[in-house]
Each structure stands twice: as C-alpha cells, then as structure tokens.
C-alpha positions in Angstrom: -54.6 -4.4 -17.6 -52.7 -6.9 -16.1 -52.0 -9.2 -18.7 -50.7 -6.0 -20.4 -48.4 -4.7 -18.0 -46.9 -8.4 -18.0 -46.2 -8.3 -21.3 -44.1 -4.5 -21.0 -41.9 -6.2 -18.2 -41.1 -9.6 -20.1 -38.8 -8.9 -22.9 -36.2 -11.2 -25.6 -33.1 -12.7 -23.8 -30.2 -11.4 -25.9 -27.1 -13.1 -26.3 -25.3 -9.8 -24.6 -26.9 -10.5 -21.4 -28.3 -7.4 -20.7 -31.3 -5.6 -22.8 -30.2 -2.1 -24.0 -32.7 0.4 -24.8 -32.8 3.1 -27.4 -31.8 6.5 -25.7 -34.8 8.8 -25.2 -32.7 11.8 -25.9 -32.1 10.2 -29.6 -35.7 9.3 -29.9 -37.2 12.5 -29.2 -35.2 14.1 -31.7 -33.0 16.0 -28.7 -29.4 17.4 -29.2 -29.6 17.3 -25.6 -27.9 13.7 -24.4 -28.2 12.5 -20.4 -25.2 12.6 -18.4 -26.5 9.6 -16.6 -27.3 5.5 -17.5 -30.6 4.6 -17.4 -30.3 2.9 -13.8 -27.3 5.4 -12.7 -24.0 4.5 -11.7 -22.3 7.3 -9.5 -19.7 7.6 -7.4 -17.1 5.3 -8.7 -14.0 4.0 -6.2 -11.6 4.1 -6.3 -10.5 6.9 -8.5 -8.3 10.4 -7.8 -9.8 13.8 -8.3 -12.5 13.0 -10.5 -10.0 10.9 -12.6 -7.1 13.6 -12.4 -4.6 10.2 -11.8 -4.9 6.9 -12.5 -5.5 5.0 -9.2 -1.9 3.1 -8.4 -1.7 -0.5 -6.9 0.5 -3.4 -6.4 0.6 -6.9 -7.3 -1.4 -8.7 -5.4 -3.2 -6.1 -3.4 -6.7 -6.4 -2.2 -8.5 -3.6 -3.6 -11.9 -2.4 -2.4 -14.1 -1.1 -5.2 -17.7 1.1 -5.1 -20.2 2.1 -6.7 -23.8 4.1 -5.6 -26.3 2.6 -8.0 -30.4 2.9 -7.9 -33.3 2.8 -10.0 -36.6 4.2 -10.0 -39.7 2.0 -8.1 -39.1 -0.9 -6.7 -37.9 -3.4 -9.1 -34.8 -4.7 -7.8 -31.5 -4.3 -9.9 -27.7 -6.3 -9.9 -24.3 -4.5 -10.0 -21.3 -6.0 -11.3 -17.8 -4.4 -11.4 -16.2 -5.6 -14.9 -12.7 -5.9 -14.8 -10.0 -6.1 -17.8 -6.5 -7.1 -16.6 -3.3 -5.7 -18.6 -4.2 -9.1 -21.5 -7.1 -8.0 -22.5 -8.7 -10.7 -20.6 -12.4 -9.0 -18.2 -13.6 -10.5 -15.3 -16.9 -10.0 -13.8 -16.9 -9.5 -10.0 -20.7 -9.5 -8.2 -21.1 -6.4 -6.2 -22.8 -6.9 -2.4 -25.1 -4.2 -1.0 -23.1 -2.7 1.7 -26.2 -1.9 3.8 -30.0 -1.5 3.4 -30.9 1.7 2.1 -27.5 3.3 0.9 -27.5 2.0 -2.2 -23.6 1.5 -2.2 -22.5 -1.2 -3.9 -18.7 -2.8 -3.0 -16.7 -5.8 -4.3 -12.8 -6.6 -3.0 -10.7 -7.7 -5.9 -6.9 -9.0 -6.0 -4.9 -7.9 -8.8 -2.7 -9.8 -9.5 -0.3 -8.8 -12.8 1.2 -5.8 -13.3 0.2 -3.1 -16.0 -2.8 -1.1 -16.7 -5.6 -2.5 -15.4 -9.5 -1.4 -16.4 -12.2 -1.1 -14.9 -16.0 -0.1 -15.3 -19.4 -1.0 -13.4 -22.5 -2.4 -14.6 -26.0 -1.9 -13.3 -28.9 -3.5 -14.4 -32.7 -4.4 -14.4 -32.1 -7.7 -12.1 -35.3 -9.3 -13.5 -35.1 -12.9 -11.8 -34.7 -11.6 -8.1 -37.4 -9.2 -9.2 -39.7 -12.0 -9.8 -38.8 -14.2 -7.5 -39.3 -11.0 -4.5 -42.5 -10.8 -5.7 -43.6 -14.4 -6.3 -42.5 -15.0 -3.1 -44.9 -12.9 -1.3 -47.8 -13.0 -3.7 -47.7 -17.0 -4.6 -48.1 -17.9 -0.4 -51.1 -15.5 0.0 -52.5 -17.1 -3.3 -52.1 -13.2 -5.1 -52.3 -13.6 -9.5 -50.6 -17.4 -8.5 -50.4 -18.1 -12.2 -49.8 -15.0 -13.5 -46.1 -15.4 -11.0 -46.0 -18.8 -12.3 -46.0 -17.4 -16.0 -44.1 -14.4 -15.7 -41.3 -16.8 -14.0 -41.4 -19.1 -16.6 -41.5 -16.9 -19.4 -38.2 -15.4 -17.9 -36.5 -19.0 -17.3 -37.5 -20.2 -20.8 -35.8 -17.2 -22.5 -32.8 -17.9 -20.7 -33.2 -21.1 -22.0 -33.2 -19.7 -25.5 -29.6 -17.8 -24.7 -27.1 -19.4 -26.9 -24.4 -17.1 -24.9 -25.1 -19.7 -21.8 -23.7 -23.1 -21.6 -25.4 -26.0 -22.9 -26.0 -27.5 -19.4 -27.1 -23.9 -18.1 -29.8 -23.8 -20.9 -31.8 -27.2 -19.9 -31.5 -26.3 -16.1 -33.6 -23.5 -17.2 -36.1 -25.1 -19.8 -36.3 -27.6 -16.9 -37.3 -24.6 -14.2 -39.6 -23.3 -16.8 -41.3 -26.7 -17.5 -41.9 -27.3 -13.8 -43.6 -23.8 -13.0 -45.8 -24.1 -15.8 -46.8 -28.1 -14.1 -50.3 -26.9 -12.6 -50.2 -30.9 -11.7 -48.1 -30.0 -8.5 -48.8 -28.3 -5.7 -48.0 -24.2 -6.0 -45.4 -24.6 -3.0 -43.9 -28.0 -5.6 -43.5 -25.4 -8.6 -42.0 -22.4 -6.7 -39.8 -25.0 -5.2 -37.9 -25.3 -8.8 -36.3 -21.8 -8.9 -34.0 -23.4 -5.2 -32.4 -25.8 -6.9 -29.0 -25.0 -6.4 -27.8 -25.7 -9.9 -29.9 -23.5 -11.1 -29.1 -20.5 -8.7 -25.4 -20.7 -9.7 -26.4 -20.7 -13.5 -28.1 -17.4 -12.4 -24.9 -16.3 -10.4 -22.9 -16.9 -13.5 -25.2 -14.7 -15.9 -27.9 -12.9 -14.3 -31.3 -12.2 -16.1 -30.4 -8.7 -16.7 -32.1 -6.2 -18.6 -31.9 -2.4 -18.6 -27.8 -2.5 -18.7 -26.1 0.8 -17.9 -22.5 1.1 -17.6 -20.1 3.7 -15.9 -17.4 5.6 -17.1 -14.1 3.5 -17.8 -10.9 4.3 -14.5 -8.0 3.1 -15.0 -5.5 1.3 -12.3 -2.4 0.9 -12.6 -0.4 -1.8 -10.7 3.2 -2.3 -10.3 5.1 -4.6 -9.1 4.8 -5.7 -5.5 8.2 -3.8 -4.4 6.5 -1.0 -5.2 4.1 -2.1 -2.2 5.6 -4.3 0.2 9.6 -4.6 1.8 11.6 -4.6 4.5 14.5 -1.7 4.3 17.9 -0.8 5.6 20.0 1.9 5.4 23.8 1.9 5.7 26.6 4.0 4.9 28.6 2.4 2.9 31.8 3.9 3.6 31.3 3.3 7.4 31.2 -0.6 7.0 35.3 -1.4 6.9 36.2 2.3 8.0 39.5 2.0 9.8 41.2 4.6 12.2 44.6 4.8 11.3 47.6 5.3 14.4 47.6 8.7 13.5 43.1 9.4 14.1 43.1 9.9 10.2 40.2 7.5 8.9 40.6 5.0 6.3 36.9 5.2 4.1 35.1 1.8 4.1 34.2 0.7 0.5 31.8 -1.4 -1.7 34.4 -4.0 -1.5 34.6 -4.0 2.4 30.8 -3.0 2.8 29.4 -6.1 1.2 30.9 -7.9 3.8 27.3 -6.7 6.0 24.8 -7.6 3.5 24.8 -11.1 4.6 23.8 -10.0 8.0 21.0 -7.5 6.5 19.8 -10.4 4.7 19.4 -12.5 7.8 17.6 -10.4 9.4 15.0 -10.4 6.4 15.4 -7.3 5.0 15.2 -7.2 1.1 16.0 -3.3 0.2 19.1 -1.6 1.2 19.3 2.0 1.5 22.3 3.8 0.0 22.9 7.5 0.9 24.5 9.2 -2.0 27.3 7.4 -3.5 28.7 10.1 -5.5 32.1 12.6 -5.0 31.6 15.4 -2.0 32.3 18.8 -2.2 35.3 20.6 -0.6 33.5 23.9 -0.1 32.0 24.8 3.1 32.2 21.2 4.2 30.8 20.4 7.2 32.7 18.8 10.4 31.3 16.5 12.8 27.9 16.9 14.2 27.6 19.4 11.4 29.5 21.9 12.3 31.6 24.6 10.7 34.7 23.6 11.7 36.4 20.9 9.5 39.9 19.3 9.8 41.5 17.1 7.5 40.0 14.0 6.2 36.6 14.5 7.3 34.4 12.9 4.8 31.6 16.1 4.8 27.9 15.3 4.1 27.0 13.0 1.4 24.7 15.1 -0.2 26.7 18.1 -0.9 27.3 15.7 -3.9 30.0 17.2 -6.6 33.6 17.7 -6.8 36.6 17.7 -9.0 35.9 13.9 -9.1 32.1 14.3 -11.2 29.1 15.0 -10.5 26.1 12.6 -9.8 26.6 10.2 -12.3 30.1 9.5 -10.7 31.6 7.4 -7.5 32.9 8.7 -4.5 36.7 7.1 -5.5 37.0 6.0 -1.7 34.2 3.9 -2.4 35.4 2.8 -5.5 34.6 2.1 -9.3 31.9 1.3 -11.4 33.2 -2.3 -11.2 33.0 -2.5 -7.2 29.7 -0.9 -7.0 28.3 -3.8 -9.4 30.1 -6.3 -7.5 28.2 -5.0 -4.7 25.0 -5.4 -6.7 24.8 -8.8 -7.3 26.6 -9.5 -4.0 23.0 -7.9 -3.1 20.9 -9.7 -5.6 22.3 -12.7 -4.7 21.3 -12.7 -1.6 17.7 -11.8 -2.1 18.6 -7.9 -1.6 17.6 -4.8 -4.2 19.6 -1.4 -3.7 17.8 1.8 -3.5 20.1 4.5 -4.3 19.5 7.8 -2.8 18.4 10.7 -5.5 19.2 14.0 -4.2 18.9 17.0 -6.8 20.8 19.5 -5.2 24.9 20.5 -5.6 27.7 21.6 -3.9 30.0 24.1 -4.9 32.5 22.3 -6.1 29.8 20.9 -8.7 30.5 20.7 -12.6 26.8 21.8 -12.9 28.1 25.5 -11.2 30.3 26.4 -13.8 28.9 24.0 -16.6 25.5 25.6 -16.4 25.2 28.9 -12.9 21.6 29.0 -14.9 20.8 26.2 -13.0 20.8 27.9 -9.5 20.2 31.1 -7.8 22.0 34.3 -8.3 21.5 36.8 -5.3 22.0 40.2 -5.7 25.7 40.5 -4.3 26.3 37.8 -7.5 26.5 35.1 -5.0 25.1 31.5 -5.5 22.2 31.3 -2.8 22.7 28.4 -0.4 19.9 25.9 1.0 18.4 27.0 4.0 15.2 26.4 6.0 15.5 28.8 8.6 16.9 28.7 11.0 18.7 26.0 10.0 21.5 26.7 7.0 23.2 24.0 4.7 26.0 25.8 3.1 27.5 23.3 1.6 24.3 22.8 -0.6 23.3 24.8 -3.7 19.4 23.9 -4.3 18.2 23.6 -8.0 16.1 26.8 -9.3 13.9 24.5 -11.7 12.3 27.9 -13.3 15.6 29.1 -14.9 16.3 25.8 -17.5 13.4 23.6 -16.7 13.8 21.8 -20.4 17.9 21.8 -19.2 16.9 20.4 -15.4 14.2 17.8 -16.9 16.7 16.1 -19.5 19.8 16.6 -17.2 17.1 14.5 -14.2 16.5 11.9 -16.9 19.9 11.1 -18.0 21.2 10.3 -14.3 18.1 8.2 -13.9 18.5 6.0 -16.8 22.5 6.1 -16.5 22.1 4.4 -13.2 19.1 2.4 -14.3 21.2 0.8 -16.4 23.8 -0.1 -14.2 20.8 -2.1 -12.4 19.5 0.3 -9.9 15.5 -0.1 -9.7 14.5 1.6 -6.6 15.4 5.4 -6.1 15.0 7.2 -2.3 14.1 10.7 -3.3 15.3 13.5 -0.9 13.1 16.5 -0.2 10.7 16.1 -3.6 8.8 18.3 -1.4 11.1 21.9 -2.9 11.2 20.5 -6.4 8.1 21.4 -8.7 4.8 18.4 -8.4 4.8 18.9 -12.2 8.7 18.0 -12.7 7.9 14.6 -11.0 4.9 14.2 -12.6 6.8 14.3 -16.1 9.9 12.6 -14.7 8.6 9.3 -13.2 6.2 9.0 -16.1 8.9 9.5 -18.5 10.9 6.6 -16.6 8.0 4.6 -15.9 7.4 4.1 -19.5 10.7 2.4 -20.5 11.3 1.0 -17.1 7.8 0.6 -15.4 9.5 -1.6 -12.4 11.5 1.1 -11.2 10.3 2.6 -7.5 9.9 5.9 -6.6 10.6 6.8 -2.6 9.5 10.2 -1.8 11.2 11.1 1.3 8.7 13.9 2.4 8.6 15.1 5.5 5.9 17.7 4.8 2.6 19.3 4.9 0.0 16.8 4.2 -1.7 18.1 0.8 1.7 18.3 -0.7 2.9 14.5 0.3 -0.1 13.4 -0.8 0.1 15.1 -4.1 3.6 13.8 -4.5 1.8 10.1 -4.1 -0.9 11.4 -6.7 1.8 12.2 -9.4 3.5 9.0 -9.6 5.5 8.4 -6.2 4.9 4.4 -5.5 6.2 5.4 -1.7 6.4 8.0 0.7 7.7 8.6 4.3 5.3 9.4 7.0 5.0 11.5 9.6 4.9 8.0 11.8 8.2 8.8 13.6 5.9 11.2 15.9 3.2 9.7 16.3 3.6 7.8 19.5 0.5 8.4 21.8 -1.9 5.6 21.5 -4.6 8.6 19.9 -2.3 9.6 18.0 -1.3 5.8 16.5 -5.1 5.3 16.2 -6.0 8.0 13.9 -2.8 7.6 12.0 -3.1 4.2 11.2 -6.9 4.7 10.4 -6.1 7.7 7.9 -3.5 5.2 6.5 -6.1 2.9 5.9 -8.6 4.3 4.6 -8.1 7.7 3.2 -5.2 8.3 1.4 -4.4 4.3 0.4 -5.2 4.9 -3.6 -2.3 7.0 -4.0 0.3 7.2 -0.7 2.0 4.2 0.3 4.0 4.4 3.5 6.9 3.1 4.3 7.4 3.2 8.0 11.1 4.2 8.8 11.7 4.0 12.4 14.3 6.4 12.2 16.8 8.1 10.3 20.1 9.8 9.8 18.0 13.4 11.0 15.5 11.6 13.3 16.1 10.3 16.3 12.9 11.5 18.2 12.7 12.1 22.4 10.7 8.8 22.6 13.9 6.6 21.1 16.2 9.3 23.2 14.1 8.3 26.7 12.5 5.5 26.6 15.2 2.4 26.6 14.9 -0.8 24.5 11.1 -1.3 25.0 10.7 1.9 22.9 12.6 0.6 20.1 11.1 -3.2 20.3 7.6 -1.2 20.3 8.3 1.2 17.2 10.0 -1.8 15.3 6.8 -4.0 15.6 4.6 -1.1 15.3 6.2 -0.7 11.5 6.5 -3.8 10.9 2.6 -5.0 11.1 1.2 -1.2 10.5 2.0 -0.7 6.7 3.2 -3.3 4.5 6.5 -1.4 3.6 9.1 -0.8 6.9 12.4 0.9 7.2 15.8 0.7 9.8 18.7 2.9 9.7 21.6 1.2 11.2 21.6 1.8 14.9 18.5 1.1 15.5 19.3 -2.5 15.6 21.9 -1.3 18.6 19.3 0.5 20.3 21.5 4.0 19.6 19.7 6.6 21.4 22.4 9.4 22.3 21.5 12.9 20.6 23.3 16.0 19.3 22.2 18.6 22.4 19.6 21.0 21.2 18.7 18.4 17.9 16.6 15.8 17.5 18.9 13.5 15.4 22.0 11.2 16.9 25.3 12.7 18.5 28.3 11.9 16.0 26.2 12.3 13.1 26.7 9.5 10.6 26.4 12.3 8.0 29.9 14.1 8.7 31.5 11.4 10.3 32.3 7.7 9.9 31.1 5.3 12.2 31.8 1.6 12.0 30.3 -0.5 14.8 30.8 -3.1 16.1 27.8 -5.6 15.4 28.9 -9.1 16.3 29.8 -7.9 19.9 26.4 -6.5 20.5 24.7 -9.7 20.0 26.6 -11.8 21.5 26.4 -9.1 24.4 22.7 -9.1 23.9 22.8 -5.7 23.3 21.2 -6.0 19.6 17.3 -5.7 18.6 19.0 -8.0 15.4 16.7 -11.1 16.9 13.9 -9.4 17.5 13.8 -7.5 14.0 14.6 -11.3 12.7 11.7 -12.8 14.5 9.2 -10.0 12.9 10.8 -9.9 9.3 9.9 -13.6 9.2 6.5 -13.1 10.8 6.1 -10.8 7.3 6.8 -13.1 5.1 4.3 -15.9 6.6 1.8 -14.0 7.1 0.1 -12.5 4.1 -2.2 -10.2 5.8 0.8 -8.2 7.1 1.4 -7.7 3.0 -1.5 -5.4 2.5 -2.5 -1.7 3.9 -6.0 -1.2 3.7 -6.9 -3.9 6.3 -6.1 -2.7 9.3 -9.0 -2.1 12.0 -8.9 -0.3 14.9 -10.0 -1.7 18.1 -10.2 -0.6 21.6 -9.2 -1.0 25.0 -9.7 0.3 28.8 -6.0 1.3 29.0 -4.8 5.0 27.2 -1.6 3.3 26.6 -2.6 -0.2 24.9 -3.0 -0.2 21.3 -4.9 -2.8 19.5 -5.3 -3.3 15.8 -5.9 -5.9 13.7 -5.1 -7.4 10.2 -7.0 -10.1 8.0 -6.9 -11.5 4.9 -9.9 -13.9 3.8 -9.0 -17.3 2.2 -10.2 -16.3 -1.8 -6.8 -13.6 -1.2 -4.2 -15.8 0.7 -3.0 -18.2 -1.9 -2.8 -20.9 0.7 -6.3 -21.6 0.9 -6.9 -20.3 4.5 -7.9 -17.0 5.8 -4.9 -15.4 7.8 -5.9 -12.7 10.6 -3.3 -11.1 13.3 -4.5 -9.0 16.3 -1.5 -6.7 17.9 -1.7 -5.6 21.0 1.2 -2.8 22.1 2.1 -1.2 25.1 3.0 2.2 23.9 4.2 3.3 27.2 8.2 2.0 27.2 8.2 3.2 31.0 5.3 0.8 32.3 3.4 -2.7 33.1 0.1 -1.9 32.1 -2.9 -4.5 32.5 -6.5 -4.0 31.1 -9.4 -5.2 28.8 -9.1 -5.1 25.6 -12.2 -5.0 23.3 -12.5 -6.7 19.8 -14.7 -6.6 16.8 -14.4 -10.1 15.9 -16.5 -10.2 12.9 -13.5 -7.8 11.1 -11.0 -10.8 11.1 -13.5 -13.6 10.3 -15.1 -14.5 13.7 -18.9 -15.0 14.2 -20.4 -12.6 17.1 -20.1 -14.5 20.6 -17.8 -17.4 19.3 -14.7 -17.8 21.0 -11.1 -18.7 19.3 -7.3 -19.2 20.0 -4.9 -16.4 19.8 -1.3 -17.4 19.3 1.5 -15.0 20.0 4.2 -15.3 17.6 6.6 -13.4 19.9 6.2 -15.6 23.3 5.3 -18.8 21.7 1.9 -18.8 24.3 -1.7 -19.8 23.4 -5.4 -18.6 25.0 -8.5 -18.8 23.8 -10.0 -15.6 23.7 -13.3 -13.8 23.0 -14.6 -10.7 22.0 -13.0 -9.1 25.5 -9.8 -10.3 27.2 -7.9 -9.4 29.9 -4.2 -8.7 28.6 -0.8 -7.5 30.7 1.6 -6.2 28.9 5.2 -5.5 30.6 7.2 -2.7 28.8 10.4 -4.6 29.9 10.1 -8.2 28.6 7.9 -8.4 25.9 5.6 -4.9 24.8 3.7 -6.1 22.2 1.6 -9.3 21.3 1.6 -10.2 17.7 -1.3 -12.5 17.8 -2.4 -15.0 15.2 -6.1 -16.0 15.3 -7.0 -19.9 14.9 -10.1 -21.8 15.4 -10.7 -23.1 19.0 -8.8 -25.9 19.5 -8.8 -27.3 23.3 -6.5 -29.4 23.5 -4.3 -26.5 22.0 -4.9 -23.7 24.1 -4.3 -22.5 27.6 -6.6 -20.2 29.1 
C-alpha cells in the first residue's frame, strides 16, 4: 500500500510549472461546473464591490495584495500573486502566510508605470516543502527513511527533466537527486543536499508545483503619480497685483501681475497651484463683501457665480486677461516646476449664456422663476445649480467640451466643486470619457459630504478627494481618521489634506495661535501623501466673519492683496516652516505613500504619534526610510509624557534600540520602544523623527 500511494503523489514535471488536472465536473459527464479551483482562491484584495470598479493606484505606490487560499489535508500548498504590467510583461510575486491558521496569503508590490495593470493569484500543490515537512520529521526518527529518500529524489530528478528551468537550475537538481539516492552517506549527509542554498533559490524561482488553481483576473489601474502625491496652493489670482485706487475703487490683479508669486509658491515646495474659477462673473444678485446683499460698485462678486455678457465657462474673466496671458502664466508655472489646477464648478449665474441659450438646463419653479442654490439655511442667489435630469445628453456633451477646451490649452488637473449635487453616474461617464484620450488628467473632488457618497465619488473615477480632516483635531479623533485613511478606504479615496479653505477657517485655527497652524500644516504634510494651503495660512490669518466659520473679508467677494515679503521679514509667516516640511516630502519617500501609516500610543490624551516606513526593495535608494511624528495637538499647552512604539512596524527588532533624528530641531537621541518626550506648543509642536541605526558617537541621549 505504500509503494502505491507514493506513486499517486509523484507525478511528470511539466514545462508549465504547475500540473493541471482534468475537471471532475467534465469527467463525470456534469453540466454542472465548480465555482471554485481545485485548491481555492477566495477573497481577492484589493478589488471594489466584488469588481464593480477597477482598483485605482499611482506610480510608484506600494500596494498590499491578499488572498485566502487552503486545501484539503495536510499537504502543504504555495501562493503566488501573478502580475502583468500595462507591456504585457507578468511578474510572479511569492505570497507570505500572514499568520498560522488564517490561511491569508499577502504580498506588497510597487507599481511602477502607468496604465492598466493585471493581476490574478495562483495556488498550488507545493510538493517540495511537502516532502521536505515530512522527511524532516520521519527521516530523524528513522520512519520509511528510504521511501523519503525516493520520493525526494524522484521529485528533484523531474525538475531536473524541466526544460522550462535554466540549464544551471537543472544539474543543481540531478545533483540533489543523485545525492539522496547515495545510501553510501550517512541519512543526516543525504538530507543535508536539499540546504544547499543554490538549490533553495532554484526552488524560490519555480516551485515544484502541482495542482495549479488560479483566481479570477482584477484589474488596477495606475496613473500617474500627481494623481497620488503633491503639495498644493491656492491663490486668487486677481488678488496678487490688486491695487486700491485714490478714489477706494480696486484695480483687479491679473495673470500678468499674479505670476509675479509663483516663484515664491515654488520656494516653498509646492508643485500644484489652485485657481478658483477664472471665468466672467455675473452681475445679478452679486454678492458684497463678506457675502452680503449689499453691493457697490466695482466689487468683483463671487467667482463662481461664473457667466456674464463676457462668456460663459470656456471664457476669461477680461480683468484677468486673455487666452494669451493665461498661457504665459502656464509655463511661467511649468517652468518652475508648478502644474495648475483649475477649478470646475458646474453651476451658472444669471447672467449666463446657458439661461437663455438652453432654461432646460435649470429649474423652473412654479411662479416661472429659475430656482436658486440653496442649502438651507444658507442661500446663494447668485447661483443657478444644473438640473442634470432635464438634458442629460445636452449637460454630458456641454461638460465634455469645457473639459477638453481647457485641456487643450494645457490644463491637467481639475478641482471639482460640490460633485457631491451632480449625479455619481455623470462623473462616472465623464472622467472615463476624459480619461480615455487624456488618461494624465486629475480629478479633485471637493466633497465635503456624507461618507458613502465621497467614497462613491472615489469609486467612479475621482483620483482625489477632500476630507473631513479640517475637523478632526482631538488626538481620538486624528487616530481613527488617519487609521480609516489607511486602511479602509485607500483602494479608491485619496486624500488631499487642505488645511483650510476660502469657506473653512475652523474655531481651532480661529483660537489657537501659530502653534495650531504649525501643528495642522505638519499633520497634512506627513498624514496623506497629497496636502493643500490656501493663502493665509502661510500668515497665520485666523480672524472670522461673526456667526461663520470661514475668514472675515471673505477672499470670495473681495480682493485682498497682502503683503508677503513684510511678514517674513517680520517673522510673521509659517513660509519657513511649510519650506522646511515641503523639502522633508521630497527626501523622504515614505512620506510619498498612504497606506503606511501606524498608529501608536502614548500616556498623554493630547500627544499623537504615528509613524511612516518604507522598506529598502520600495525606496529606490537602496535603504529603508521610516519617520515617527510625534504632535502636540493641544496649541494651548507644554505637555510631557511616554510615548509607546511598535518598533517592528518601521523596521526595528523587538528590544533593539536606535537613533531618532528630528528634522525640525536638528537634535539626535537614541530611543527605544518607550521614550520620554516634551513637547512645547510654543516653540516647536511636533517632532518629525527619522529613524537610523544606533550610532554612539552620533546620538545624545
């Protein structure tokens, strides 16, 4: 009998690598065909909805994939996640057993070109480790020695027969086979021949499979690494080189005047610039300052009641200027290492061609009136929102055109305002329909909503969204925030953490000085790999409208030059310290990706702590790069306390100790797993550690 079950579990090596076997289903005669592999394969990640959406990532992230895979008994079994980049070109990834008895398989992979990317899983009869489990235990307590002994080198002389291995592979294995069938040595001598380490990586390279089952194909698509990673500012253009005339009328700043401050936005790292809409304003129920009612002459009104007598939104505000000023303003940008985002609000004034071109495209109330937005209580009437139900094939080509028309005027990055009232399916056809022709161009959802519907808008084809990370501010609330961020929603939301905007300016910027605005800036600068300012930040404006939570003299009614050069030489500008972290981005790669940050703890309800690693196989330089930051999320306080660390989760060995630089103060300790830490609110809030091996003659304690 047991010659006879040797002989069932030793079968050909085939050039495929893996022994397929005729379905049993077919063989029987069945209609009836199994829904599952012969060694299952379940619960593939990533994937959306039971492959609703393709998954969506960016060059050069790090991408955690998963499988559940099992098979009957206790033969032991290989997974291998097969992946085929946007060439054609498949790559075969080992999968690790994430922990004894789950049966969950998980591999990290970088992607690195952009396209549609592939990928399946493979499971499979892993008939060497198989053997060798069970040689190992029988051969020492001198169990069916020689049986082991043939069944091993039955298997490593079939390899040796596999003209799909290299030549070199091949004799390694004859070789192996040879010296376990050598009853002239010792039995500890021939078992000793499957730990040469030659051999073990010719194994590694093409495992003695049989059995093969693979999953379903999911597709992954990755775009480019914009789409991912940057460092954004907003500015209103016509407030850079506004002048007030003798007489208090205003004098519009323009493309021409405006590109004067990109050098200073480059310098401070950032490499998108946020334009509000650039297009004619409506006359109609245009709003004053601070968004009121009451309007006098020459104010500018609220750039997105967008339409006038001047166009519509394919047209230029003419105090801004012409086509040809806004593309000198372009590759002013460009040239200095700066995309534009242009802001893509689908809404009109009054004033609008679309309102007498095509009323179909809005709301008719029963008095025959045009119905204004609103979100009660609040009222906008100096906004017609688009009813997308009355002409959707009119809306959809209408969208399109304005898209491609600045497209191709060199606009690759679109801010999207409220997607959240336009229908998921309209985005769903208009990105694709964009992303097909143009697949570099970014989508920006700015979605201040309920959370099924951002993330829906992420699942459709956004490549960013806002967050709700302007109020989070407790250190519970940062915790689970950043964790969710992490690790549930990272397949299809990307955030981009503004600190604050034209309608934000939250009570903890309002009350809590320039240590709140330090600890927000490095919070969303080392939290998410995308990060957003709107000017005034930078001058650590904190001044609300009474009864509002967005900033007195409202940059959307008004214009408001400022005065930039003053404030730092005043030291009255974050400018150096949002410098100092925009260049701690771009050395540190692990800042570059959002599904490695881990949570740690501390003794304090106020001190944060969180931490980023990237191993060396990811870096490009070679070496692992892992950052702890500590925060102080109280701006009021000195807070002093132990913070606790998880030190295998950026690379360090349980009870090992290492040096912690901080790329804010310039100091150096060694630290363990715990540390004593004092953070003052006032000088410096936040430690932006990187972690080194201990050097001693390096670091203080």
């Amino acid at each position: 009998m047991a010659k006879t079950a040797a002989k069932k579990t030793i079968q050909p090596a085939v050039s495929s690598n893996a022994r397929t076997t005729v379905s049993a289903d077919a063989a029987s005669g069945s209609r009836f065909t199994a829904s599952i592999g012969r060694i299952p394969v379940l619960d593939l990640s990533p994937q959306l909805d039971d492959n609703r959406w393709p998954v969506r990532a960016f060059v050069g992230e790090v991408v955690p994939f998963g499988a559940t895979a099992f098979r009957e008994g206790h033969d032991l079994i290989g997974v291998d996640l097969q992946l085929t980049a946007p060439d054609g070109s498949t790559t075969r990834h080992p999968m690790v057993l994430q922990a004894d008895g789950t049966d969950r398989y998980g591999i990290e992979a970088q992607l690195g070109a952009p396209g549609h990317w592939q990928y399946r899983v493979r499971a499979y009869a892993d008939d060497f480790a198989t053997w060798e489990h069970n040689a190992a235990i029988k051969i020492p307590a001198g169990i069916d020695v020689e049986l082991m002994f043939t069944i091993g080198g039955v298997l490593l002389a079939q390899a040796g027969l596999d003209t799909g291995r290299p030549i070199a592979a091949r004799r390694l294995f004859q070789a192996a086979a040879t010296s376990l069938a050598d009853t002239g040595k010792s039995a500890t001598e021939r078992f000793l021949a499957v730990a040469d380490a030659a051999l073990r990586q010719a194994i590694a390279a093409r495992p003695l499979a049989g059995l093969a089952s693979f999953s379903a194909e999911r597709t992954i698509i990755v775009e480019r690494d914009r789409a991912g990673v940057g460092s954004w500012y907003e500015f209103f253009p016509r407030s850079e080189g506004a002048v007030r005339r003798a007489d208090g009328s205003w004098k519009s700043g323009t493309f021409r005047t405006a590109a004067k401050r990109l050098p200073a936005v480059a310098a401070m790292g950032f490499d998108v610039l946020y334009l509000p809409p650039i297009h004619p304003i409506g006359q109609a129920f245009r709003k004053g300052p601070n968004n009121s009612l009451t309007v006098s002459p020459g104010d500018p009104g609220s750039p997105w009641a967008i339409g006038s007598s001047d166009g519509g939104h394919d047209a230029i505000h003419p105090d801004l200027g012409t086509v040809a000023d806004f593309s000198f303003f372009l590759k002013k940008a460009a040239s200095l290492g700066i995309e534009l985002a242009l802001d893509f609000a689908l809404q009109a004034s009054p004033d609008h061609p679309w309102v007498t071109e095509h009323p179909e495209w809005f709301t008719t109330l029963p008095d025959d009136t045009i119905a204004f937005a609103e979100n009660p209580p609040k009222k906008y009437q100096d906004i017609y929102p688009i009813n997308f139900d009355n002409d959707p094939a009119g809306i959809r080509a209408e969208a399109l055109r304005l898209l491609r028309h600045w497209i191709s005027l060199g606009v690759r990055i679109f801010r999207v305002d409220n997607p959240h009232t336009k229908p998921l399916d309209f985005w769903e056809w208009l990105i694709a329909e964009v992303n097909a022709t143009d697949p570099d161009v970014v989508f920006l959802a700015e979605a201040f909503t309920r959370p099924a519907l951002m993330q829906a808008l992420g699942k459709v084809g956004f490549q960013q969204s806002y967050t709700y990370f302007t109020w989070r501010n407790t250190k519970s609330e940062l915790e689970e925030f950043f964790d969710g961020l992490a690790t549930d929603t990272p397949d299809f939301l990307r955030p981009n953490l503004f600190v604050n905007t034209p309608d934000i300016l939250t009570e903890y910027l309002q009350f809590g000085g320039p240590a709140a605005f330090k600890i927000r800036a490095a919070l969303a600068a080392t939290a998410a790999p995308s990060w957003g300012v709107y000017a005034g930040f930078d001058l650590f404006e904190n001044v609300a409208r009474p009864g509002a939570e967005e900033s007195i003299d409202n940059e959307k009614y008004e214009y408001r030059p400022r005065d930039w050069n003053t404030a730092e030489q005043l030291g009255k500008s974050l400018a150096p310290y949002i410098t100092l972290l925009n260049r701690i981005r771009s050395e540190h790669p692990a800042l570059g990706q959002l599904r490695n940050l881990d949570i740690h703890s501390s003794d304090d309800d106020s001190i944060l702590v969180y931490s980023k690693f990237l191993g060396a196989a990811f870096t490009g330089t070679g070496q692992a790069d892992a950052l702890i930051i500590v925060a102080n999320v109280d701006p009021h306080s000195v807070r002093q306390t132990v913070v606790h660390l998880d030190v295998t989760r950026f690379g360090i060995a349980r009870g090992d100790t290492f040096d912690v630089h901080d790329l804010v103060s310039g100091v150096t300790w060694t630290w363990s797993a715990d540390n004593f830490v004092r953070l003052d609110a006032f000088t410096e809030p936040v430690h932006i550690l990187h972690v080194t091996p201990h050097d001693p003659a390096r670091a203080r304690a």
